[in-house]
KOLBA-551277 format. One line per field, with one value per atom (N, C-alpha, C): residue number from 1; x, y, z. Coordinates in pm, whole numbers, plus 50000, padded with zeros to 5 digits. Example, Ala and Ser with C-alpha at 12.3 -4.5 7.8 and 13.67 -1.06 7.14 Angstrom:
num = 1/1/1/2/2/2
c1 = 51319/51230/51320/51285/51367/51290
c2 = 49431/49550/49670/49775/49894/50003
c3 = 50780/50780/50780/50708/50714/50787
This chain:
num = 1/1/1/2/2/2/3/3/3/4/4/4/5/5/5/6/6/6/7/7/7/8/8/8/9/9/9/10/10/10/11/11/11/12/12/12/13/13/13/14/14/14/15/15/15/16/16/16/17/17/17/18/18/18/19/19/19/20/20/20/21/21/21/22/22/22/23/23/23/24/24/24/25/25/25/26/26/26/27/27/27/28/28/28/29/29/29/30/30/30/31/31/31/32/32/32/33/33/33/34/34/34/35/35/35/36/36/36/37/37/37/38/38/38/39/39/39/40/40/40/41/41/41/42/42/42/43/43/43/44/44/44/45/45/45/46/46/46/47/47/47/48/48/48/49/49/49/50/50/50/51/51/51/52/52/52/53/53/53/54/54/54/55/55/55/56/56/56/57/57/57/58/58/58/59/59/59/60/60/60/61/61/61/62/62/62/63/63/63/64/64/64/65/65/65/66/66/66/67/67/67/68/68/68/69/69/69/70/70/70/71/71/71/72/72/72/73/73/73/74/74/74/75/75/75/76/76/76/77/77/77/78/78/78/79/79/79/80/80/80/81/81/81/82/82/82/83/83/83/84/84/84/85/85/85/86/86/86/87/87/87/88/88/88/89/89/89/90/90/90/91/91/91/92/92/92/93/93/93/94/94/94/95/95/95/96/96/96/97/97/97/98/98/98/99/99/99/100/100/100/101/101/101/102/102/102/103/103/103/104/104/104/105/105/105/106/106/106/107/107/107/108/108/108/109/109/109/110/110/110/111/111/111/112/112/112/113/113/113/114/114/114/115/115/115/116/116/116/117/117/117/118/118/118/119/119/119/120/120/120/121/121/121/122/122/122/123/123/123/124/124/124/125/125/125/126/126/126/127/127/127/128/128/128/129/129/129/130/130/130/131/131/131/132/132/132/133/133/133/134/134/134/135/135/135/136/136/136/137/137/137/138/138/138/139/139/139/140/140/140/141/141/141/142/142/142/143/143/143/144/144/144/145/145/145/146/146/146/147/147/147/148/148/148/149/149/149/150/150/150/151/151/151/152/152/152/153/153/153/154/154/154/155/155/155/156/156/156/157/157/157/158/158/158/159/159/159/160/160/160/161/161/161/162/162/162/163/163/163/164/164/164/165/165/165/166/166/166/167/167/167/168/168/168/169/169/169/170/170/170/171/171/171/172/172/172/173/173/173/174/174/174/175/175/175/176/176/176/177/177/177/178/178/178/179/179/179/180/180/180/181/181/181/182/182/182/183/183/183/184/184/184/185/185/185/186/186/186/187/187/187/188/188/188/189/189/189/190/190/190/191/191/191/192/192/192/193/193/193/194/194/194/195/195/195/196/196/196/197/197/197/198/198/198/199/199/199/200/200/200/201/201/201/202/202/202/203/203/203/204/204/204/205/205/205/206/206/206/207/207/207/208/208/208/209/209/209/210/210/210/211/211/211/212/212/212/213/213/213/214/214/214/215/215/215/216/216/216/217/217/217/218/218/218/219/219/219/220/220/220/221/221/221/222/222/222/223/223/223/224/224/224/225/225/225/226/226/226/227/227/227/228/228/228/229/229/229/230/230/230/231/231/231/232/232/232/233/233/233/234/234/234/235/235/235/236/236/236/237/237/237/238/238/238/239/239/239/240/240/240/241/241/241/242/242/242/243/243/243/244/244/244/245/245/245/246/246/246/247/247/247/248/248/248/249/249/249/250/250/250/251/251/251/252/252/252/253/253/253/254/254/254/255/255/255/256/256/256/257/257/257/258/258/258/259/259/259/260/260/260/261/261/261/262/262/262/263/263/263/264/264/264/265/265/265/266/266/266/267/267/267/268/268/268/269/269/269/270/270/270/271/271/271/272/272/272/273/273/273/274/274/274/275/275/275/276/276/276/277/277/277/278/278/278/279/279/279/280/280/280/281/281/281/282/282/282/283/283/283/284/284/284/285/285/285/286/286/286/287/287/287/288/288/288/289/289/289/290/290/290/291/291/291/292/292/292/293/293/293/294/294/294/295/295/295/296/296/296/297/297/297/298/298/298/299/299/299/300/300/300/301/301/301/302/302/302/303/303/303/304/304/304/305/305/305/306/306/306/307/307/307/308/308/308/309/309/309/310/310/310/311/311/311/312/312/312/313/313/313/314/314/314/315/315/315/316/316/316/317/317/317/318/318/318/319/319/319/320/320/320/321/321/321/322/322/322/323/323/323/324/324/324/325/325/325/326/326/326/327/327/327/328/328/328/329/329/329/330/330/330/331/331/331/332/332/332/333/333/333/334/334/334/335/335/335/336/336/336/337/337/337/338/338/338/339/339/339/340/340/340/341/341/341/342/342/342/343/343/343/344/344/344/345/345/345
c1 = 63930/64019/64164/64217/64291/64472/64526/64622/64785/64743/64907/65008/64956/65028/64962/65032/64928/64975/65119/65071/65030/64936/64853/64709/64683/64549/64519/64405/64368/64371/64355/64446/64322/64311/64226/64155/64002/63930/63969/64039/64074/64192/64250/64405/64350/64263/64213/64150/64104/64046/64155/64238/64327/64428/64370/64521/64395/64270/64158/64194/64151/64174/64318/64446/64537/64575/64498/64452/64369/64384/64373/64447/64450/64521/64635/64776/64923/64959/65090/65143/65296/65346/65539/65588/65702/65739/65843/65893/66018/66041/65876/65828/65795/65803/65777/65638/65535/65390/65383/65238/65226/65177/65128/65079/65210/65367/65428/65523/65439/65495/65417/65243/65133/65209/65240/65356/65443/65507/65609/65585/65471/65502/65375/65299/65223/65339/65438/65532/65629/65615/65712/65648/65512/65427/65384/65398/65354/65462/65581/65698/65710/65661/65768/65884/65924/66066/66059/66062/66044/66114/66267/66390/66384/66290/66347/66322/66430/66406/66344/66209/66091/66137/66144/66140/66050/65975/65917/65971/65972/66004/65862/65883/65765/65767/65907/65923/65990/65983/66030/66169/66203/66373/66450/66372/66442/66429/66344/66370/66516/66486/66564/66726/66749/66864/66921/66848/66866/66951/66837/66810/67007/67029/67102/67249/67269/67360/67395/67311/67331/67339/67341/67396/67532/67615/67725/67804/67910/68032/68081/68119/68127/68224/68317/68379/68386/68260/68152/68093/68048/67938/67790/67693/67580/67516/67489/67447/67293/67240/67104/67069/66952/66926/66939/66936/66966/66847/66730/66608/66558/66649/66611/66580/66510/66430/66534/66640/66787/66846/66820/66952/66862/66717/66678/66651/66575/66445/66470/66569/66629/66712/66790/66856/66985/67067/67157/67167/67046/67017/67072/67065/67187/67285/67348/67476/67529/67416/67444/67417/67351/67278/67395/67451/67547/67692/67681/67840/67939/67851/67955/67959/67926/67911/67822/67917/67843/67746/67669/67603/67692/67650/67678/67585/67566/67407/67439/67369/67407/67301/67377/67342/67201/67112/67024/66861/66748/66664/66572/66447/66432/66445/66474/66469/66616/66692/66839/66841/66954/66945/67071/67084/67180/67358/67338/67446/67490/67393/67462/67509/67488/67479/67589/67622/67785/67878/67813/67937/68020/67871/67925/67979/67945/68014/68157/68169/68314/68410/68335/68425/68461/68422/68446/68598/68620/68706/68839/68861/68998/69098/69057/69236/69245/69234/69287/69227/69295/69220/69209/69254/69176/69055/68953/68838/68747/68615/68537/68512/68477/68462/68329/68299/68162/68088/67946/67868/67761/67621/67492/67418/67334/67226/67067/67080/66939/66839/66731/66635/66494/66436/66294/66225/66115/65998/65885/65763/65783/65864/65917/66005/65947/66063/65987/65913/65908/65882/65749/65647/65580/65584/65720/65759/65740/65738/65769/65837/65965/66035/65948/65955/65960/65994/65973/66023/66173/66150/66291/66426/66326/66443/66485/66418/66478/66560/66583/66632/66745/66787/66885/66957/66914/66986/67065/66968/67040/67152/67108/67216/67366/67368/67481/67548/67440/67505/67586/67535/67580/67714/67742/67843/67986/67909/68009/68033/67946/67906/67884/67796/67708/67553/67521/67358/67264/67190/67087/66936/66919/66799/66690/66550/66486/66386/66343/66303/66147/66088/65907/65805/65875/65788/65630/65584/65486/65495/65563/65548/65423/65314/65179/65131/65195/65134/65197/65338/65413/65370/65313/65295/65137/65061/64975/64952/65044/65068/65114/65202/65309/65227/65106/65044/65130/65239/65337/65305/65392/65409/65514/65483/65604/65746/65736/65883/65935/65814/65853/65943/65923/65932/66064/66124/66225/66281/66297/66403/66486/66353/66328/66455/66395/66505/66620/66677/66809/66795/66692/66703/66752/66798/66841/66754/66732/66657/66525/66419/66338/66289/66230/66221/65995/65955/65807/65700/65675/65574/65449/65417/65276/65241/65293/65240/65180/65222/65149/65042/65017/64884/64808/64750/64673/64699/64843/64881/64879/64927/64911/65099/65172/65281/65372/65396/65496/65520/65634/65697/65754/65796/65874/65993/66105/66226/66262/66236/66293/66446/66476/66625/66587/66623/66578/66661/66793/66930/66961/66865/66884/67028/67137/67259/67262/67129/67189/67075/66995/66907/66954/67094/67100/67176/67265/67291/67186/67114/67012/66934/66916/66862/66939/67066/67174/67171/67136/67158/66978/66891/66760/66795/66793/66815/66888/66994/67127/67080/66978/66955/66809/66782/66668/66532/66528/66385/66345/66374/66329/66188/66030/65942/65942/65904/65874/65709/65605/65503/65488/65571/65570/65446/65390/65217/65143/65175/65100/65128/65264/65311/65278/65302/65285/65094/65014/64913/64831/64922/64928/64910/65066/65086/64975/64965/64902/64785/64716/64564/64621/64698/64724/64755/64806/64794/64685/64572/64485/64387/64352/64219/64262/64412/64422/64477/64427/64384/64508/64645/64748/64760/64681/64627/64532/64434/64295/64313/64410/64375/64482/64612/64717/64635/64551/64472/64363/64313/64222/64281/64391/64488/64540/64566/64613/64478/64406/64291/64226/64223/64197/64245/64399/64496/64531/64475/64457/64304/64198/64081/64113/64221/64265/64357/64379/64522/64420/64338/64258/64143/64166/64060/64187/64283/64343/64433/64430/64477/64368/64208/64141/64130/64207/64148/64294/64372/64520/64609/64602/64775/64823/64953/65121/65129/65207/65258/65388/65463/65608/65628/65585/65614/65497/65489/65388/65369/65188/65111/65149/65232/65214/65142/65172/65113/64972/65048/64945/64998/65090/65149/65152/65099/65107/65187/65263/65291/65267/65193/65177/65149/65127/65152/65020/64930/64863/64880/64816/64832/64818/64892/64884/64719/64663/64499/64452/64441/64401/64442/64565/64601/64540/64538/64484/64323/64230/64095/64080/64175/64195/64181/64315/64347/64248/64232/64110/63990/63942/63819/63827/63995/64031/64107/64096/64224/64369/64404/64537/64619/64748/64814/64997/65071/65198/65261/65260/65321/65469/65572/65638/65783/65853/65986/65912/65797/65725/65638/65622/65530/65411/65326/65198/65140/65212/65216/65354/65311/65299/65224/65232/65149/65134/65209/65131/65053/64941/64838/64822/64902/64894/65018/65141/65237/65212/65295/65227/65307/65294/65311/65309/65426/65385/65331/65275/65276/65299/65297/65293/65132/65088/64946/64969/64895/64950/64783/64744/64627/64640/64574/64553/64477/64430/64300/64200/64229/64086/64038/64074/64006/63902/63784/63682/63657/63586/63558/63496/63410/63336/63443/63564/63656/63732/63779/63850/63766/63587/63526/63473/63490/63494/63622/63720/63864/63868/63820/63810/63709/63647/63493/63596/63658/63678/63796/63869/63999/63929
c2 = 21672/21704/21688/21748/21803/21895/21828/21926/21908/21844/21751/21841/21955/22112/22145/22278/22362/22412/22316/22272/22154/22116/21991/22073/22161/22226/22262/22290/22254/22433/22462/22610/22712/22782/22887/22935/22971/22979/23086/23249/23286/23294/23218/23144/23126/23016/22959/22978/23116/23204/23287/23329/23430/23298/23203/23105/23094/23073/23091/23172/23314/23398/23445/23402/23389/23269/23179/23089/23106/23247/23288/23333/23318/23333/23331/23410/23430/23539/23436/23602/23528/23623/23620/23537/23473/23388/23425/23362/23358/23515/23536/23670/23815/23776/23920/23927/23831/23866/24013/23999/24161/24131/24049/24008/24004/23978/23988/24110/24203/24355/24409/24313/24404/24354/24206/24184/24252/24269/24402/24499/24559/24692/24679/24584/24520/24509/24429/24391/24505/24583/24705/24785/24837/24884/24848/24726/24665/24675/24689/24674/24813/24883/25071/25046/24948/24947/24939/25083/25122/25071/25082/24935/24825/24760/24605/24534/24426/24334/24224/24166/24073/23974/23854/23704/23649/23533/23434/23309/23174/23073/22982/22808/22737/22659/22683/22637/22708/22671/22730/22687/22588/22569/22586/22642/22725/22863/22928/23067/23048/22985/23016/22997/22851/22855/22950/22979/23062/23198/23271/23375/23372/23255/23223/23270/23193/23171/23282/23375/23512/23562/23610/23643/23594/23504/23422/23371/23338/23277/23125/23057/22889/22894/22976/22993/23033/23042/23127/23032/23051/22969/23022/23034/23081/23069/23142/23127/23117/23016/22962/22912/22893/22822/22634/22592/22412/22375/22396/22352/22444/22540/22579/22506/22518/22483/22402/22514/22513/22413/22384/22278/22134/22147/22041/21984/22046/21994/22033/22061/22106/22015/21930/21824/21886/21940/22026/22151/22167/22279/22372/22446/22538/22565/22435/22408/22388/22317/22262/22399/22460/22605/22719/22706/22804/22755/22634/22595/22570/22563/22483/22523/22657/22727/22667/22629/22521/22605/22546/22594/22593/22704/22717/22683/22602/22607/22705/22808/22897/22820/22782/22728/22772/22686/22721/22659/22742/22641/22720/22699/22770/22901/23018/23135/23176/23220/23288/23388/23432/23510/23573/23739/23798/23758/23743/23662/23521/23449/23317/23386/23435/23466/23541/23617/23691/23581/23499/23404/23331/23241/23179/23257/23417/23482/23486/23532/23535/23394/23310/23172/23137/23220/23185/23240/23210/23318/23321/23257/23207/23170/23101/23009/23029/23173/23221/23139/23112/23047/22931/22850/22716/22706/22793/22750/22877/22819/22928/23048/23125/23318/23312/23427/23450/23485/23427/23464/23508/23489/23623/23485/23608/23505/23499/23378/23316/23309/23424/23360/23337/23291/23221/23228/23271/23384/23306/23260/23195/23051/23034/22932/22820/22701/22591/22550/22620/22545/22628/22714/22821/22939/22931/23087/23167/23333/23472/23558/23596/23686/23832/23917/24032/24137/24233/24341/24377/24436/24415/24339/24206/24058/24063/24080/24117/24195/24283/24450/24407/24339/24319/24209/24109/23987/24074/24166/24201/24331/24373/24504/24374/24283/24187/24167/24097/24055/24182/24331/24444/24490/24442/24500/24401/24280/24225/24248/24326/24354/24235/24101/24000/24061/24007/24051/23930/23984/23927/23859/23736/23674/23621/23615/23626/23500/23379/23284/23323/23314/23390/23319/23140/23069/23080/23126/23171/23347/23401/23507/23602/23575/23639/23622/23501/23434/23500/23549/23635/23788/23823/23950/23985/23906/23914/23930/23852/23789/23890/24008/24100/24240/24237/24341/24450/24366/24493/24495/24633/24639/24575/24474/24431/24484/24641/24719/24664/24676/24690/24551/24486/24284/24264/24322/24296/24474/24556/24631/24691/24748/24847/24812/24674/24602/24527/24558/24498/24417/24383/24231/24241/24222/24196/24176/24033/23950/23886/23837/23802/23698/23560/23474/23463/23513/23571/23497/23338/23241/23294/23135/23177/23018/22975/22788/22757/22794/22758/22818/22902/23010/22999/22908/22867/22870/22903/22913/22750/22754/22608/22597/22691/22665/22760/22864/23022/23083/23098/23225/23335/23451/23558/23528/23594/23635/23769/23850/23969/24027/24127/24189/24343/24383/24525/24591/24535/24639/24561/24653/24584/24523/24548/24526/24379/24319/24150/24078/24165/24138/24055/24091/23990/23890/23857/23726/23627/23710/23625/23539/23615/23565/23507/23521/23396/23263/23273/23125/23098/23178/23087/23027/23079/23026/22921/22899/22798/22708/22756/22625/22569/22609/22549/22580/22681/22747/22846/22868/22998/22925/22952/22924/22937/22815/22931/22984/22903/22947/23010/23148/23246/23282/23292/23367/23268/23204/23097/23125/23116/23195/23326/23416/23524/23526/23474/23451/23444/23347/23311/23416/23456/23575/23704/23733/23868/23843/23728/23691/23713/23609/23613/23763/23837/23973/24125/24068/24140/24133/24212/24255/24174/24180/24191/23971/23895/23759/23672/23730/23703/23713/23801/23884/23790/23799/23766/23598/23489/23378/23366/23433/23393/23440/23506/23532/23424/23437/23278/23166/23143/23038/23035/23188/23181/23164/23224/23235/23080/23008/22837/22754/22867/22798/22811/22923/23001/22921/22922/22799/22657/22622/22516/22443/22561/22575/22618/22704/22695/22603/22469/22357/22229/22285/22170/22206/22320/22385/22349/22331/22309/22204/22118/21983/21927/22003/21976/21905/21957/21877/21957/21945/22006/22058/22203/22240/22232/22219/22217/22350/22414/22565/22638/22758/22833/22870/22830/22880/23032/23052/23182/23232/23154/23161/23067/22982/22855/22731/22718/22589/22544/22440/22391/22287/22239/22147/22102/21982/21980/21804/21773/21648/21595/21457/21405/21243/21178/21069/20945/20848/20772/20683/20705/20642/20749/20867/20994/20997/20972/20969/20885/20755/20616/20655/20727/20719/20858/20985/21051/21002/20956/20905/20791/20732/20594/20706/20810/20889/20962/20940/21007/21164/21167/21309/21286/21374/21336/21463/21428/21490/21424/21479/21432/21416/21272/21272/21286/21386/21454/21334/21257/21204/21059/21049/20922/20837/20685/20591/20603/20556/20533/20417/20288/20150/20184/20097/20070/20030/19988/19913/20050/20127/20213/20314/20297/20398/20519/20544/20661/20762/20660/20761/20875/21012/21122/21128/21199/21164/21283/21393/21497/21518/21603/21552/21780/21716/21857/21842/21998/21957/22183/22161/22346/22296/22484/22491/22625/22551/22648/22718/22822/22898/22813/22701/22619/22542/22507/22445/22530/22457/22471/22467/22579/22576/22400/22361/22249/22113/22134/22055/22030/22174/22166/22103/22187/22130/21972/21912/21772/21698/21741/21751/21737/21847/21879/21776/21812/21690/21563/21483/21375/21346/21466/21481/21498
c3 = 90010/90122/90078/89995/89903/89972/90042/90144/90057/89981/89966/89892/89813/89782/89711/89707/89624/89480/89461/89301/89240/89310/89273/89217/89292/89263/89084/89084/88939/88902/88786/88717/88734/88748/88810/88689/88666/88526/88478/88556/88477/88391/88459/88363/88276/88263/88123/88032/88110/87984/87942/88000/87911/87817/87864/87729/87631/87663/87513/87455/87535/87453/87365/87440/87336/87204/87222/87167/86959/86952/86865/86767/86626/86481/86516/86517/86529/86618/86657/86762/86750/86720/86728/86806/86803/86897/86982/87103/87160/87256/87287/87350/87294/87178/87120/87097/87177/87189/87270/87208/87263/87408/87478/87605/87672/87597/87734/87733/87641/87623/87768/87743/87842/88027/87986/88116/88224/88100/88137/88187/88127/88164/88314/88349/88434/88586/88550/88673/88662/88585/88652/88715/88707/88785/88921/88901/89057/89129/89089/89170/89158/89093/89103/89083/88941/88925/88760/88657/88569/88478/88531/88449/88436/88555/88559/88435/88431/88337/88349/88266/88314/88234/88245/88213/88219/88131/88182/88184/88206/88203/88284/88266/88267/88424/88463/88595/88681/88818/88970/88925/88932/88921/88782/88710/88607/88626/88728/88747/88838/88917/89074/89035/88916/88902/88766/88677/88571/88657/88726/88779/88862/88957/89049/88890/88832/88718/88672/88665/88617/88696/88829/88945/88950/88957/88998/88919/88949/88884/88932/88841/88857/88940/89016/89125/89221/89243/89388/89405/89531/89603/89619/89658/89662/89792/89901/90023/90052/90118/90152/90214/90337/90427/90410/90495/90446/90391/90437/90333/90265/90194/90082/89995/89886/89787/89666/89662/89583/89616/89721/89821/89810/89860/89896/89759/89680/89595/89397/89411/89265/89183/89260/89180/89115/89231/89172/89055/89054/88899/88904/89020/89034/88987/89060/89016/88912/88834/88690/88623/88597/88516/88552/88682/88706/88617/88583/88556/88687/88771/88906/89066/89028/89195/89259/89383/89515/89584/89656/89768/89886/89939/90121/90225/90264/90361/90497/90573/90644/90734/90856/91001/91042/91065/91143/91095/91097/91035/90923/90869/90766/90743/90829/90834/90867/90773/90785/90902/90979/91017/91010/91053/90949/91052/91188/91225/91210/91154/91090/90930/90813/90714/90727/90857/90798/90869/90926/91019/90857/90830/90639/90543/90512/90415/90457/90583/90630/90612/90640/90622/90532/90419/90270/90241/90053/90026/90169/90179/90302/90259/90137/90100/89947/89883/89801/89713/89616/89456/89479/89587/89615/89657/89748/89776/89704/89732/89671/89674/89584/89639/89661/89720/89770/89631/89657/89568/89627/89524/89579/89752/89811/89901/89824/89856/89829/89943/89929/90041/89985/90110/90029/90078/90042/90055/90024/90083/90208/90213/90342/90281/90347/90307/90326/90479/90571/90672/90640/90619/90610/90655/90726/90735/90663/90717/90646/90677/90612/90693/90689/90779/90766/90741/90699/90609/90653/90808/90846/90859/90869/90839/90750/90636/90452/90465/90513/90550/90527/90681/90794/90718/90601/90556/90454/90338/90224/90289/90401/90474/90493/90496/90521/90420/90311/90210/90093/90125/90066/90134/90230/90307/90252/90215/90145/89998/89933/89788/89725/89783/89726/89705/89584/89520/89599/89613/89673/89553/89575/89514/89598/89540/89614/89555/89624/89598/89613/89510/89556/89471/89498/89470/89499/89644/89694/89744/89642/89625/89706/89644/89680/89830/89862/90022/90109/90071/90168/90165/90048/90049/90112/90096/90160/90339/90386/90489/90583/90492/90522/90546/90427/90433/90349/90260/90205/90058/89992/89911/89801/89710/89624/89611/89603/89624/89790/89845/89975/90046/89986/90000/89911/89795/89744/89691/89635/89566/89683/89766/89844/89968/89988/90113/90029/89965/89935/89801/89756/89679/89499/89474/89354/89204/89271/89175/89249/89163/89208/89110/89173/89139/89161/89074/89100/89056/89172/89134/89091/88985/88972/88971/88925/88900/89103/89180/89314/89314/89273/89288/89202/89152/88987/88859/88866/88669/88695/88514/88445/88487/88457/88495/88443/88494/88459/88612/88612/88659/88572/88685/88612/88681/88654/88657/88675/88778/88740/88782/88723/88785/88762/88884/88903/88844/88771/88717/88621/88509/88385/88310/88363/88329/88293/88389/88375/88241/88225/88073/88017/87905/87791/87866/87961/87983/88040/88117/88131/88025/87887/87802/87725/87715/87637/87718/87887/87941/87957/87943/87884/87791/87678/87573/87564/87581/87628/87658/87767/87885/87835/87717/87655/87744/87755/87833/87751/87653/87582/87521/87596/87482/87348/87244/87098/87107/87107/87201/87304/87311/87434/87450/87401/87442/87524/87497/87642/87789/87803/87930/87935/87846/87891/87920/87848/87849/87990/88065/88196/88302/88283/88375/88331/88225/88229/88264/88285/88354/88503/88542/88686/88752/88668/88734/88710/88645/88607/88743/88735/88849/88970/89006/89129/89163/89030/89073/89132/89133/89199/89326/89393/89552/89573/89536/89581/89602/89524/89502/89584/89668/89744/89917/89925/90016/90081/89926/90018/90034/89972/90059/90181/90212/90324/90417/90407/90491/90477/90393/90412/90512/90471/90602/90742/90789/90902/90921/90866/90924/90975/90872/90881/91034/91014/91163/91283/91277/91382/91425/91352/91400/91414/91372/91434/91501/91581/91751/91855/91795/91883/91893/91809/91786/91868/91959/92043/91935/91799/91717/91756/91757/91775/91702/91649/91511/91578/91421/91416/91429/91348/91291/91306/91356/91321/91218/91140/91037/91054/90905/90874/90727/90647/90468/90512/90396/90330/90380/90473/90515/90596/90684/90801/90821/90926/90998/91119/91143/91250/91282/91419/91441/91550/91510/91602/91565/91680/91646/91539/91520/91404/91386/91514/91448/91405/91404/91344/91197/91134/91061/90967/91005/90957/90905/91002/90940/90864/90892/90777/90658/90617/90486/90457/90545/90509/90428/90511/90415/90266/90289/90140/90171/90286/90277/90218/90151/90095/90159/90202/90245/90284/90323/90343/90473/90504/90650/90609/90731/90728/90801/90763/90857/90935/90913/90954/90843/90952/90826/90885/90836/90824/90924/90847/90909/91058/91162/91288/91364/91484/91580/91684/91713/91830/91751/91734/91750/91803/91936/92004/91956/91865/91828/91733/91817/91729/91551/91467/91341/91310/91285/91198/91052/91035/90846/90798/90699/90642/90509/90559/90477/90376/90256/90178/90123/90149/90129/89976/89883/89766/89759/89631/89641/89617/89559/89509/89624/89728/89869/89907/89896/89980/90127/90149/90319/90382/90262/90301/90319/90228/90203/90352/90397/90520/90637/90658/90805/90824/90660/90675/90723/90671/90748/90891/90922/91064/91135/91117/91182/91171/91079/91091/91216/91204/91271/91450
């Protein structure tokens, strides 16, 4: 009973067969494997974007701030919801990888919307070479609360940020959960609606630990790859990553394994609506929040559910106080995993 995220979950077998199978005699280093030639030309297809330029790297906050850095200038700011990923959970990387450009947090709660987002672009860029210039928006796909924006919301954010001629990035740590969710097409989720760059998880969805990087306008290619490099992310063992990814996107297993997450999590959410918890947020991906009382909690975790209470403790004397927690369902959760969950709950 396994909730506590879904990069805790263990690496999906066919990950681990495509790192066996690269696991054999020699292959070039520093990406010139031929697996992340087969990459390439793999994520330009899926996207219908014949130019773009593909990256790999071994972590989420080396795509997001790499990606961010090459977008921006150490005298720009970078616009993002307050619990963005960037803001909350990065440790300034951004900032540091960009060479200095601050964040903007744009009012409101996990989901931007395009009248807070021109209220902050506008406030910028005011006092000449003393304060910051505008830089690209960051949104995040699904973001932290388990939201998903919709095709049109994407639309309507990057139609803002173009009017100011800021590039748009696209946080897709859970990439697959939104697209699933959306029923869309990859073009359709980023080029198509405005987006720039794309930040294209796989470590939540069963890799051992790779994302991509893409930029739909190849222009930003080699700097991107002077501040990998720089920033000490350039694999010399590239075939491992690429190894990764070209499993994760073969026969579909990027789809299929962000699906039954969601659908774990939609079981999940519908036994504990019947079971009267509160959600914070409406289940839309793989993420729930939601809140019941602290003796509920207590013989949970007493059976061994692991999961994350959310802004509360554990220990207290009222029993009846409610307790949100936050619980992320992977592809590897079992149905049997959750209705013991449930039954206990």
């Amino acid at each position: 009973m396994f909730f506590a995220s879904d990069n805790s979950g263990p690496v999906h077998p066919e990950i681990l067969a495509g790192l066996t199978d690269a696991n054999q005699g020699y292959a070039m280093a520093y990406g010139a494997d031929t697996q992340m030639q087969a990459v390439q030309e793999k994520i330009r297809r899926i996207f219908e974007a014949p130019d773009a330029a593909v990256y790999l790297v071994a972590t989420g906050t080396a795509a997001n701030s790499l990606a961010l850095a090459t977008l921006s200038q150490p005298w720009q700011t970078i616009f993002c919801s307050p619990v963005a990923h960037i803001h909350e959970d990065e440790c300034n990387a951004p900032e540091f990888y960009s060479g200095g450009a601050k964040l903007t947090l744009v009012p409101g709660g996990d989901r931007m919307t395009p009248e807070a987002l021109r209220a902050s672009i506008t406030g910028e860029e005011t006092r000449g070479v003393h304060g910051p210039q505008r830089g690209p928006v960051s949104i995040t796909q699904v973001t932290e609360r388990g939201g998903v924006y919709s095709i049109a919301e994407l639309q309507a954010l990057c139609a803002v940020a173009k009017a100011y001629g800021l590039p748009v990035h696209l946080d897709g740590a859970r990439f697959a959960n939104a697209l699933v969710a959306l029923n869309a097409s990859p073009a359709e989720m980023t080029w198509k609606a405005g987006v720039d760059a794309v930040s294209f998880g796989g470590t939540k969805n069963g890799c051992m630990g790779v994302e991509a990087v893409i930029f739909f306008d190849p222009k930003h290619a080699w700097e991107f790859e002077l501040r990998r490099k720089r920033g000490a992310h350039l694999f010399s063992k590239h075939r491992y990553l690429s190894a990764q990814m070209l499993a994760y996107l073969s026969d579909d297993l990027w789809l299929r394994s962000a699906r039954r997450a969601n659908d774990n999590c939609a079981r999940l959410a519908e036994g504990l609506r019947a079971a009267g918890a509160e959600f914070l947020h409406e289940p839309q991906a793989n993420i729930v929040f939601a809140s019941f009382p602290r003796a509920i909690h207590r013989r949970l975790m007493g059976a061994g559910a692991s999961y994350h209470l959310w802004g509360a403790e554990l220990e207290g004397a009222n029993e009846d106080e409610m307790l949100a927690c936050r619980m992320v369902c992977d592809w590897s959760i079992g149905t049997d995993q959750i209705d013991r969950f449930l039954s206990l709950l």
